[in-house]
C-alpha positions in Angstrom: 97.8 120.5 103.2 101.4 122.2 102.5 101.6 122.0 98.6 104.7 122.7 96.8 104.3 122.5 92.7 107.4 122.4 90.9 108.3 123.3 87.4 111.9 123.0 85.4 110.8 126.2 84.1 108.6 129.0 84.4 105.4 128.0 82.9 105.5 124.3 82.6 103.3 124.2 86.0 100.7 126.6 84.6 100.6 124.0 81.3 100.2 120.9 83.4 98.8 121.7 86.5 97.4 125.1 86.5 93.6 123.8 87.2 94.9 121.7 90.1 96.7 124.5 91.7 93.7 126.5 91.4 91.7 124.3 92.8 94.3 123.7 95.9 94.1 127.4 96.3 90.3 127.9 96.5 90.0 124.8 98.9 92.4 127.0 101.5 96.0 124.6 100.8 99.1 126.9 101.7 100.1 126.6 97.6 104.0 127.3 97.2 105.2 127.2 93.4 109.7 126.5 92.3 111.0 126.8 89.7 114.3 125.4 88.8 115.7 127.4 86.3 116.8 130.6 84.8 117.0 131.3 81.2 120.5 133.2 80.2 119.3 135.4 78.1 115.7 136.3 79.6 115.7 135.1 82.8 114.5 138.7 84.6 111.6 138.5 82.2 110.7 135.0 82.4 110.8 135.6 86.3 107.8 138.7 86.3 105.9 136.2 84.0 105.8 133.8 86.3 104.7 136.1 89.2 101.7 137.3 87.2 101.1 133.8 86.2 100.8 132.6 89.6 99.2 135.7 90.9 96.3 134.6 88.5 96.3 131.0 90.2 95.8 132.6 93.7 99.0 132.2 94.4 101.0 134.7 96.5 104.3 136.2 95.2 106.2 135.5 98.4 105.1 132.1 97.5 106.9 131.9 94.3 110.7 130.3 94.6 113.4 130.6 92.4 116.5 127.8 92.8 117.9 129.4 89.8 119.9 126.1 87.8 120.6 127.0 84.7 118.3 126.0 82.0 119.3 123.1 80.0 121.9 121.9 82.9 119.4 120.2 85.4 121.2 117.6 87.5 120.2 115.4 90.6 123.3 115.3 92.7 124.3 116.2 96.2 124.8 120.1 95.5 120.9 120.4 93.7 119.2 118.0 96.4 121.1 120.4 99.0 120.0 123.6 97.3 116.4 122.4 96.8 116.0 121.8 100.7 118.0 125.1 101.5 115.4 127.2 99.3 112.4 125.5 100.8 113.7 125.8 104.4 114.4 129.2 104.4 110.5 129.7 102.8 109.1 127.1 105.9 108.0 124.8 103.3 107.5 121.1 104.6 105.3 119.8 101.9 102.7 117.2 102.2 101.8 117.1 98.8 104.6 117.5 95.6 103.1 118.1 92.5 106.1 118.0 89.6 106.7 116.7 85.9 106.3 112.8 85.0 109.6 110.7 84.1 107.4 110.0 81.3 108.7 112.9 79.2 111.4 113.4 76.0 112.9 116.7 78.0 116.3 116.4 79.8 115.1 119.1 82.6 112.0 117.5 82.8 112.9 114.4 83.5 115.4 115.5 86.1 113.1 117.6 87.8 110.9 114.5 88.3 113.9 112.7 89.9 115.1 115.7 91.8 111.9 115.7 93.7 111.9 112.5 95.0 115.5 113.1 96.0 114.8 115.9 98.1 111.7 115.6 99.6 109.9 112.2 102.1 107.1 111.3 103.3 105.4 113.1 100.8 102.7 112.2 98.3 103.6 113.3 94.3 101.4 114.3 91.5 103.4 113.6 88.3 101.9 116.0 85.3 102.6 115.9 81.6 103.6 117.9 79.4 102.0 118.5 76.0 105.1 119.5 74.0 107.5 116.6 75.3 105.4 114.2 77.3 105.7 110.3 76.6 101.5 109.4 75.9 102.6 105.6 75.9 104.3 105.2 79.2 102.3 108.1 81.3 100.0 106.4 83.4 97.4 109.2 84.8 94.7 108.0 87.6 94.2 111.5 89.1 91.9 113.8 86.5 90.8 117.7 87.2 88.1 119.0 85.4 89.0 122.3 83.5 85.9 123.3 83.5 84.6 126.6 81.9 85.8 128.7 84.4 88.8 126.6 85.5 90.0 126.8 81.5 89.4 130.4 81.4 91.5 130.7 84.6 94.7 128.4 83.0 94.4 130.4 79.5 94.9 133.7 81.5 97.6 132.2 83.3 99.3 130.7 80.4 98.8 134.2 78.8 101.0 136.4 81.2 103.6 134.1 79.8 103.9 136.6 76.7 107.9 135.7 75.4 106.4 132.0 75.4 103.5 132.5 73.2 105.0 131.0 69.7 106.7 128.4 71.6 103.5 127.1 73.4 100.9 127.0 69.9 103.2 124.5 68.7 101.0 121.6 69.5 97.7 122.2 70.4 96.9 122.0 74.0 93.7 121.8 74.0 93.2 118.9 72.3 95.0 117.3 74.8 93.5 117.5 77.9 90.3 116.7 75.8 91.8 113.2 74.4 92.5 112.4 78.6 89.1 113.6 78.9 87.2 111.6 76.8 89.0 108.7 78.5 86.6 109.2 81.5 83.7 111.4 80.6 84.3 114.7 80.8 85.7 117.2 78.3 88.9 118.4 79.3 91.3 117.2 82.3 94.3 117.6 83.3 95.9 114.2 84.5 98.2 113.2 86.6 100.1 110.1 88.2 100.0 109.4 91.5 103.2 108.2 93.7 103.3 108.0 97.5 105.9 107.9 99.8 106.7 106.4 103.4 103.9 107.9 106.1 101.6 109.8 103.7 98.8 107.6 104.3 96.3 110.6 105.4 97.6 113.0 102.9 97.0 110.0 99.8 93.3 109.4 100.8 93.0 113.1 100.3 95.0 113.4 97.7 92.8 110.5 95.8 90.1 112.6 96.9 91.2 115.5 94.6 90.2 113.0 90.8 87.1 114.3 89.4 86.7 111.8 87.3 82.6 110.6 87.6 83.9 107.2 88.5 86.2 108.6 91.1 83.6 111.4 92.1 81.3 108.1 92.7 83.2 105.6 94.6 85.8 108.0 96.5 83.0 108.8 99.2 81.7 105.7 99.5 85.4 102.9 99.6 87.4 105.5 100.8 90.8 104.1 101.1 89.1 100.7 102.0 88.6 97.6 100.0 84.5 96.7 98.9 83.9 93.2 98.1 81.5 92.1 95.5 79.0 89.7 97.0 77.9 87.4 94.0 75.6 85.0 93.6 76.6 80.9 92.4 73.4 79.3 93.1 69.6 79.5 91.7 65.9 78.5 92.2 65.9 75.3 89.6 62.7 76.0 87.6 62.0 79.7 86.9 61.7 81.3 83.1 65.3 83.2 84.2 67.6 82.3 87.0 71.1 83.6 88.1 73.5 84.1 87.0 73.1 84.3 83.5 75.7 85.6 81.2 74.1 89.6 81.3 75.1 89.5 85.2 78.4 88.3 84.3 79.5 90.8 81.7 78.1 93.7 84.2 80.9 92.2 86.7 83.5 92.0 84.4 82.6 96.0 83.5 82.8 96.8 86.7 86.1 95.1 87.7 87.9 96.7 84.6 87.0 100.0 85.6 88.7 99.9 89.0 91.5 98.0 87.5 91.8 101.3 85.2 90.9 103.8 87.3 92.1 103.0 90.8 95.4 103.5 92.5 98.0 101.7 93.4 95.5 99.0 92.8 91.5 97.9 92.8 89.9 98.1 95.2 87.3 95.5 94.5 87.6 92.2 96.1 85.3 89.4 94.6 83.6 86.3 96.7 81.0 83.7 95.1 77.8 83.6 98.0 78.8 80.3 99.0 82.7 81.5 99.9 83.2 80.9 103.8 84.2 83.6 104.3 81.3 85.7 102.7 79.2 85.8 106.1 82.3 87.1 107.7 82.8 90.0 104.8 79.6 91.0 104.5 79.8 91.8 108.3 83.3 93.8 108.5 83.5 96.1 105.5 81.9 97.2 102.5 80.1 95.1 100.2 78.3 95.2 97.3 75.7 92.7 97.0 75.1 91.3 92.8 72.1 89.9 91.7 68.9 88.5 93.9 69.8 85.1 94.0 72.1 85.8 96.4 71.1 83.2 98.6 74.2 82.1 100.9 73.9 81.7 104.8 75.5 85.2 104.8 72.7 87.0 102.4 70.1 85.6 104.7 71.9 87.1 107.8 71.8 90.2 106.1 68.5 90.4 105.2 67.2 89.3 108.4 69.1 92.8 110.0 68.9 94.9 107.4 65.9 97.9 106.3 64.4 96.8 103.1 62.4 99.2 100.7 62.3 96.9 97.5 63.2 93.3 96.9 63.1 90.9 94.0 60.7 88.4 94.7 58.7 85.6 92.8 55.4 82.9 92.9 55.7 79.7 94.0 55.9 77.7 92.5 58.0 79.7 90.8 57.2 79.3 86.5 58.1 82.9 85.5 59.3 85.9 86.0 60.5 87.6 89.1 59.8 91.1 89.5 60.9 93.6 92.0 58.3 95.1 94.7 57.5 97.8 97.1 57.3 96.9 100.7 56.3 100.1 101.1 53.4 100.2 98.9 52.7 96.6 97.8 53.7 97.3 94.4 54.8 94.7 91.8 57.2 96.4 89.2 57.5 93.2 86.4 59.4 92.7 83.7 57.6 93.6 80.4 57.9 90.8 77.2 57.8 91.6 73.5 54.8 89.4 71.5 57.4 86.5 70.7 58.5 85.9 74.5 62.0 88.3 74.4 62.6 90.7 77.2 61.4 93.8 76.3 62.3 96.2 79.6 63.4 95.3 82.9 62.8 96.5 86.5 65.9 96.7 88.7 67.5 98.2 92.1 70.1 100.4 93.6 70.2 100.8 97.1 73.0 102.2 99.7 72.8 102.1 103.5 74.7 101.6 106.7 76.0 98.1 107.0 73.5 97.1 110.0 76.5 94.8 111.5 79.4 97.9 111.1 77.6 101.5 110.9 81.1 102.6 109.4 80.7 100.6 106.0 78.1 100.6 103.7 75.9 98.0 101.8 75.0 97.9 98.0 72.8 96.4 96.1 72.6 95.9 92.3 69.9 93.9 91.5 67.3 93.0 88.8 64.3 90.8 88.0 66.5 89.3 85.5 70.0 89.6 84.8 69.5 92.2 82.3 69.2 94.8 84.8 71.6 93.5 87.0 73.9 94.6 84.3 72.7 97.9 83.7 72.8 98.6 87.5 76.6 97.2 87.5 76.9 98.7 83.8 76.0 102.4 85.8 78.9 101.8 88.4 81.3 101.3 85.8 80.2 104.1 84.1 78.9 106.6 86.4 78.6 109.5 84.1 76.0 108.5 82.1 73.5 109.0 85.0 74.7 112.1 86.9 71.6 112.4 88.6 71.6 108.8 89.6 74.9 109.5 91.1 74.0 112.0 93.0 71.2 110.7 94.4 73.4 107.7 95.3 76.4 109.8 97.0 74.1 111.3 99.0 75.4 110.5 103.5 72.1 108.3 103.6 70.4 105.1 102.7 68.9 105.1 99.8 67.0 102.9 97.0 65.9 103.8 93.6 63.9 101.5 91.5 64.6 102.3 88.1 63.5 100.6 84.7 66.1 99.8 81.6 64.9 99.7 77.7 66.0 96.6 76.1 66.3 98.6 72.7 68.5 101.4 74.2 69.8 100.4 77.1 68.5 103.4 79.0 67.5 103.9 82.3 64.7 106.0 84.0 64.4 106.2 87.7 61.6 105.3 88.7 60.9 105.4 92.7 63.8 107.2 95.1 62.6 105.8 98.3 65.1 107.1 101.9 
């Protein structure tokens, strides 16, 4: 991608999107940085700052634009739009990809710069970022998130150094603190965040650009929706009879998890599309998309179809007649994996699944399943996709381009899950 970051001034790119651009850069994106203005006073000096600043970034100094407003003064009109495209076209820049402040922000440039963006450039896709010292928390909407990891930190704090005539102005507010408070919104320790806006025929450069989030949830579902929708496959009727049926309230509450995460996470909007088994059209969705698959009594015409053409490595099964229990087993090894219950009849662990693999109807989609002998770990499988984080290793084994199942077991006291089988 062609990326052109924008700044009303010479080190407001570094503050809010200094591990993005790195990251751009070491992925091999033609990185372009402009900024707007010119200080009276110290504009020469600002200028060199900002060359060593982006020279730390990996960006090259022919790279680095000046459109020279005057600071203070920044206007969207005819004359700036005009200037903006002049500057860019002399340096061959077409960008796919804008990445510039949010309107969400107290500063006049700021704000102006976010507008004379969208004014000058289409067919683009924008990043908006904040910044610390002036941005608006209550109206700026992030659902793109960079780690600043150790070495991506390092990388912005040298950057932000060469900006030496800044430094009083900068330890005003502690920066730090917050890319850690958008941080702990998803997991990690420090982000930088950033809306997401796209224009007219970006469609290609979006998907990517959603690709960029490392967020864990984002890091976990990006490979496997894509830019496609996944519907959720649930189950609304039961064997009469059995100790536990479905759906019981845990299974429930793991659904509702999951939809709000998407709800907060995704963009423009969720991609989780919800059907009850006995929906007519849940035969034809299982068979044409993505689909995740909730709970083992899923037990529609459409769940049977699936089963009938799809590999199996563990199901949920039961005795008939059917007076307790179910509990998950091995077709592999014959192995029973039931759930285990404390001395007065309460659950005391549960067995459940996660499985991935190639929809057998559309090779291009995939299948999951969150399943458990009971609804308890139906929600702690639907719990973990909310929440990928908490399992790393789980997620990895799940991102990985091939089917896959992993029995795992959950504590009733903690809540915990430990892996136990990884059958491919």
């Amino acid at each position: 991608m062609l990326v052109l970051a924008i700044g009303a001034h010479p080190d407001d790119v570094e503050i809010g999107a200094a591990g993005l651009i790195a990251k751009l850069c070491d992925d091999g994106h033609d990185v372009y940085i402009l900024v707007l203005t010119d200080e009276e006073a110290d504009g020469a000096r600002r200028r060199e700052e900002a060359q060593r600043s982006a020279k730390e970034l990996g960006v090259q100094e022919d790279r680095l634009l000046f459109a020279a407003f005057e600071d203070g003064h920044l206007r969207t009109n005819k004359d700036s739009v005009t200037r903006i495209r002049c500057i860019t076209a002399a340096a061959g820049v077409n960008p796919d990809l804008v990445i510039v402040h949010s309107g969400a922000d107290s500063h006049n440039d700021h704000v102006e710069a976010n507008s004379l963006a969208r004014s000058a450039f289409r067919g683009c896709v924008f990043l908006y970022y904040s910044i610390y010292l002036s941005g608006e928390q209550s109206t700026f909407s992030p659902h793109i998130f960079i780690d600043l990891s150790k070495d991506r930190a390092a990388l912005k704090e040298r950057a932000l150094a060469a900006h030496r005539s800044q430094v009083s102005r900068l330890s005003q507010c502690d920066l730090v603190a917050y890319e850690r408070k958008w941080g702990s919104r998803i997991g990690l320790d420090r982000v930088e965040a950033l809306e997401i806006m796209a224009q007219n025929k970006s469609s290609s450069v979006f998907e990517h650009t959603i690709s960029l989030s490392e967020s864990p949830f984002h890091r976990f579902w990006s490979p496997i929706v894509g830019s496609s929708n996944i519907s959720l496959l649930y189950a609304v009727q039961s064997t009469r009879g059995a100790a536990v049926d479905w759906p019981t309230a845990d299974e429930a509450a793991g659904r509702d998890e999951l939809r709000r995460s998407f709800a907060a996470s995704w963009y423009p909007r969720s991609p989780l599309v919800e059907y009850a088994s006995n929906h007519p059209q849940a035969r034809d969705v299982l068979k044409t998309g993505h689909t995740l698959l909730v709970g083992s009594g899923v037990n529609s015409a459409a769940f049977h179809d699936y089963q009938a053409h799809a590999p199996s490595r563990w199901s949920v099964a039961f005795e008939v007649p059917r007076t307790d229990h179910a509990y998950l087993y091995s077709h592999l090894t014959g192995r029973s994996l039931r759930p285990a219950l404390g001395v007065t009849g309460e659950l005391s662990s549960d067995f459940g699944l996660l499985a991935k693999h190639a929809n057998p109807h559309s090779g291009r989609h995939w299948i999951l399943r969150a399943v458990g002998a009971t609804g308890f770990a139906t929600r702690a499988a639907l719990s973990f996709m909310a929440n990928p984080s908490r399992y790393p290793d789980l997620a990895r084994i799940l991102n990985a381009e091939e089917d896959v199942w992993v029995a795992f077991e959950v504590s009733a006291s903690d809540l915990g899950m430990r892996i136990v089988s990884v059958d491919k």
